[in-house]
Every structure is written in structure tokens, then in C-alpha cells.
C-alpha positions in Angstrom: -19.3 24.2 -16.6 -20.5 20.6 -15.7 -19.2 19.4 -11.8 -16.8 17.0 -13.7 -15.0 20.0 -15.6 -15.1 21.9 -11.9 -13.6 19.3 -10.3 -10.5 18.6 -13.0 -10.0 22.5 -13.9 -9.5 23.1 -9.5 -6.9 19.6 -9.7 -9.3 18.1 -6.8 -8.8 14.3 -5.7 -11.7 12.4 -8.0 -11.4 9.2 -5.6 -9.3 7.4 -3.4 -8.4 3.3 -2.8 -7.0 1.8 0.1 -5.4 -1.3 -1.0 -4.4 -4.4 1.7 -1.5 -6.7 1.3 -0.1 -9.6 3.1 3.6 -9.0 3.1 5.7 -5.3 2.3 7.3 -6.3 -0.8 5.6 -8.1 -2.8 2.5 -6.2 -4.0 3.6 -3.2 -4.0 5.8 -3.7 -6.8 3.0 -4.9 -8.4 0.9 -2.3 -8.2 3.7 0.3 -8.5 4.1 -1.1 -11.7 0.8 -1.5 -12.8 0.7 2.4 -12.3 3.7 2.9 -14.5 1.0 2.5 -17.5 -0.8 5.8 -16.2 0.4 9.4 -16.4 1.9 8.6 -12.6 1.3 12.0 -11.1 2.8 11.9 -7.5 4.6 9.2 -5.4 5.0 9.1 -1.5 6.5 6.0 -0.3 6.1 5.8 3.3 7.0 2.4 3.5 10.6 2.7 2.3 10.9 6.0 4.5 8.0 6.2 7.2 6.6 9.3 8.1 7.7 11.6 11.5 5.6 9.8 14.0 5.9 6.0 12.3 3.1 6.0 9.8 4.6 3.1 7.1 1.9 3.2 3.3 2.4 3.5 0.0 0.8 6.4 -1.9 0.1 7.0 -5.9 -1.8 9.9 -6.9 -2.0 9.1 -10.4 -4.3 10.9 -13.2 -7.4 9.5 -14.3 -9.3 9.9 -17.7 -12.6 11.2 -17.6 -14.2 10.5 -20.7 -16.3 13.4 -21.9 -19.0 13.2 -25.0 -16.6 15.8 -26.9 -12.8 15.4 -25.4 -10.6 14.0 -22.3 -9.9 15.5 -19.1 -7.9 13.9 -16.6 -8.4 14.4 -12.8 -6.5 13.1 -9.6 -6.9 9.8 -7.9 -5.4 8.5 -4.8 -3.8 4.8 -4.3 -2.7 4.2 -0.9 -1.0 0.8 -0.7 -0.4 -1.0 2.8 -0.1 -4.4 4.7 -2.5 -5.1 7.0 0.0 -4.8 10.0 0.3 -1.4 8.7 -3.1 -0.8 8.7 -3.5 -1.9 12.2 -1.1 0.6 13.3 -3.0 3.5 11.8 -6.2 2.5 12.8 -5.0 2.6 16.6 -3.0 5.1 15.6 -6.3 7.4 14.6 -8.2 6.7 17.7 -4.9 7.1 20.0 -3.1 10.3 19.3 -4.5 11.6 16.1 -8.2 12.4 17.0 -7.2 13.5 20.3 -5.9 17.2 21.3 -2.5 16.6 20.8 -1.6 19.9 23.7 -3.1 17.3 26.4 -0.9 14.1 25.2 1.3 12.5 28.2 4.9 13.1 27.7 6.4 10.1 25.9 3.5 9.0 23.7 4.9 10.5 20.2 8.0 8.1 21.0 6.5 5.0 22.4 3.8 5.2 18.9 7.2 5.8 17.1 8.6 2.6 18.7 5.2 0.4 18.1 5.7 1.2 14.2 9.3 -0.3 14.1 8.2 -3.4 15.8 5.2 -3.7 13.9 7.6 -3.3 10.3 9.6 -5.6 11.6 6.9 -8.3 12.3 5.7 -7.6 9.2 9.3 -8.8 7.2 9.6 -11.6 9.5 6.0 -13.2 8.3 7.2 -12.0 4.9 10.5 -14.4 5.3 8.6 -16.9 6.4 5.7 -17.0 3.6 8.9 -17.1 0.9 10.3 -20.2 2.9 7.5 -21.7 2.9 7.0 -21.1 -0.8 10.7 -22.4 -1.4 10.5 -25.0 0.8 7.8 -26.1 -1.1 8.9 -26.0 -4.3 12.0 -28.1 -3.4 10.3 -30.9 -1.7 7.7 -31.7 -4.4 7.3 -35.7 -4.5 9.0 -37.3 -7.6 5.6 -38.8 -8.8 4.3 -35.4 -8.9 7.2 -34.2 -10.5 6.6 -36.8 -13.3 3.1 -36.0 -13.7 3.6 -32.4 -14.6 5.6 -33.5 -16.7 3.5 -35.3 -18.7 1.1 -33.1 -18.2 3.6 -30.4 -20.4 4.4 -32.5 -23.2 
């Protein structure tokens, strides 16, 4: 039995992406839907519900095709989607609590790391309101001359 047959008959993780947004909404829909096209094997949406101590990403484990010289098997990969706000806070996150013995942690810390992912979600909406202001404001000031070229430019 070749390693790639070892690896789909034990349902082990073939590879994993971590993919960066700008803003919370906006791609992941995207890419949630994008992933609709593939046999979507497991969804954990972190984002919409955070995890116990404030970790905020998106996660698809989705199955794969492995194409074989005489048939198809399909093994597990991993998507995890985040902003880059979010990623910030699990980077620090990592090197603050995670990596650390957690018996020796100073009263308080779980809490106050808790606290720093709800601020950090919500700076993350605000620059997501202000990019689609922008973007509106944008599309309702356009100069009348421009307006008219584009026009032409259609017909």
C-alpha cells in the first residue's frame, strides 16, 4: 500500500491553508462558497462563535481528490480562514499563554486574553464599515464627465 493510500485509508489531514483577509465578512463568504463545490467535510466557524478563550477563524476541512493511475481516493484538507486582526491575536496569543505552562499563568490572564479578542473583533467590523463607506461613498460621488464616459464606453 503506496503512502498516499496510508494516508486516505487512516482519514489523516493531506495539507492545510491559512488564508488572510482584510475585513470579517466579506471573503469568507467567498470562500465558504467556493467550498460548497467540494464534498465539504467539516465546518467550524469560530468567527461567528469564537472559541472558550477568544480565538475568532474560520475552518473547512474539506475532501480532496487524489488522483491515482487506476481510481480516486479522497483525503482531508484543512482551510482555515481569518483577518489579519485575527491573526495577530493568535500569533500573540501562541507565544503568551499557549506555549507556556498554563499551571504557572497569573490569575486573570485567561480573562484579560478573552477581553483583547472582543476588542480586537470589534476593531476589526469598524475598519470593515469604513472600507464599505468608503466604497459607497465612492460610487455616489463619481464626476458627471466620468459618468458619461462609461457610458459611452458601454454602448
Amino acid at each position: 500500500m503506496g503512502d498516499a493510500l496510508l494516508i486516505a485509508a487512516s482519514g489523516f489531514l493531506l495539507g492545510s491553508w491559512l488564508l488572510y483577509t482584510y475585513y470579517p465578512a466579506d471573503e469568507r463568504a467567498r470562500v465558504a462558497h467556493g467550498c460548497s463545490t467540494t464534498d465539504k467535510y467539516k465546518k467550524q466557524d469560530y468567527i461567528k462563535e469564537p472559541n472558550y478563550n477568544g480565538y475568532r477563524s474560520l475552518h473547512l476541512d474539506i475532501r480532496v481528490p487524489v488522483y491515482l493511475s487506476n481510481r480516486t481516493e479522497y483525503v482531508v484538507a484543512e482551510i482555515q480562514l481569518r483577518t489579519i486582526a485575527m491573526d495577530f491575536w493568535a500569533s500573540l496569543e501562541h507565544d503568551i499563554r499557549y506555549k507556556v505552562d498554563k499551571t504557572k499563568l497569573p490569575e486573570g490572564i485567561n480573562e484579560e486574553m478573552l477581553e483583547c479578542s472582543g476588542k480586537i473583533a470589534e476593531i476589526d467590523r469598524k475598519m470593515q464599515d469604513m472600507y464599505r463607506r468608503i466604497k459607497a461613498a465612492e460610487k455616489n460621488t463619481a464626476s458627471p464627465a466620468l459618468s458619461e464616459l462609461k457610458k459611452q464606453d458601454r454602448e
